[in-house]
C-alpha positions in Angstrom: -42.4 5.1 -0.7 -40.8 6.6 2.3 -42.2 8.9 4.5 -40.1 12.0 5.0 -39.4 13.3 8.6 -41.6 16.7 9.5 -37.9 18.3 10.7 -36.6 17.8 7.2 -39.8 19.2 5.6 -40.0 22.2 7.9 -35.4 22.9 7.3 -36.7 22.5 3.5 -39.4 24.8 4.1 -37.2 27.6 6.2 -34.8 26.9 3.3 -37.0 28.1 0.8 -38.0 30.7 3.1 -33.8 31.8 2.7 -33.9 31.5 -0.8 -36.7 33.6 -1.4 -36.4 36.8 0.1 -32.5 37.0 -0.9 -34.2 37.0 -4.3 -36.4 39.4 -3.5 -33.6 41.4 -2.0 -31.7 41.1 -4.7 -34.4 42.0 -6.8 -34.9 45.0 -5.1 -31.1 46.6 -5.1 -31.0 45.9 -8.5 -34.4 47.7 -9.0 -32.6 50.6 -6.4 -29.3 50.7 -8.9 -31.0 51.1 -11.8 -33.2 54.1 -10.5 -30.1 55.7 -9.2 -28.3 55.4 -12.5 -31.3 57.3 -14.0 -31.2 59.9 -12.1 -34.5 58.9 -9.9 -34.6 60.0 -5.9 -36.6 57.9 -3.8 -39.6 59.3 -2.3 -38.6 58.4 1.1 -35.2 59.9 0.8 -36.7 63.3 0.1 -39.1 63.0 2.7 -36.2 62.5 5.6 -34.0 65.5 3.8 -37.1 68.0 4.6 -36.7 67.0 8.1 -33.3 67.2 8.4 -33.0 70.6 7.8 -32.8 71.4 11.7 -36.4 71.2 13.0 -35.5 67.8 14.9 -34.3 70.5 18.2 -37.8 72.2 18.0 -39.8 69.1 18.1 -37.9 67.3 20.8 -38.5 70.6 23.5 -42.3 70.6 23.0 -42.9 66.8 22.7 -44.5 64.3 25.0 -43.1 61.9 27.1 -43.6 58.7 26.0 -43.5 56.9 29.5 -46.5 57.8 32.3 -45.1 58.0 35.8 -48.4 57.4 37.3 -48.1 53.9 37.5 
C-alpha cells in the first residue's frame, strides 16, 4: 500500500477540525432557538442587563489604571 503524505493527513486533520465545530455550532444555535421559542432567557443575558442599567459611568471614575508608568 501507499504511504500517504504527512501534509495531506494534517489538511485532512484541519478538515475535520472545520467540520466539527460548525457542527457544534450548529448544534448550539439550534439548542439557542429552541430555548428562545420557549420562552427561556439565558443566564448571561440577564447578567449584562443588570449592568447596563447605568452603573458602567460610576465604575469607570473610581477604577484603576491598567498600565504602570513606572517603567
Amino acid at each position: 500500500m501507499a504511504t500517504r503524505n504527512p501534509q495531506t493527513q494534517a489538511k485532512r486533520a484541519r478538515e475535520l477540525a472545520v467540520r466539527e465545530k460548525r457542527e457544534r455550532k450548529k448544534a448550539k444555535k439550534a439548542e439557542n432557538a429552541a430555548n428562545r421559542a420557549a420562552g427561556i432567557v439565558p443566564e448571561w443575558l440577564l447578567d449584562e442587563s443588570e449592568t447596563a442599567a447605568g452603573d458602567d459611568d460610576e465604575q469607570s471614575e473610581d477604577a484603576e489604571p491598567l498600565v504602570d508608568d513606572a517603567a
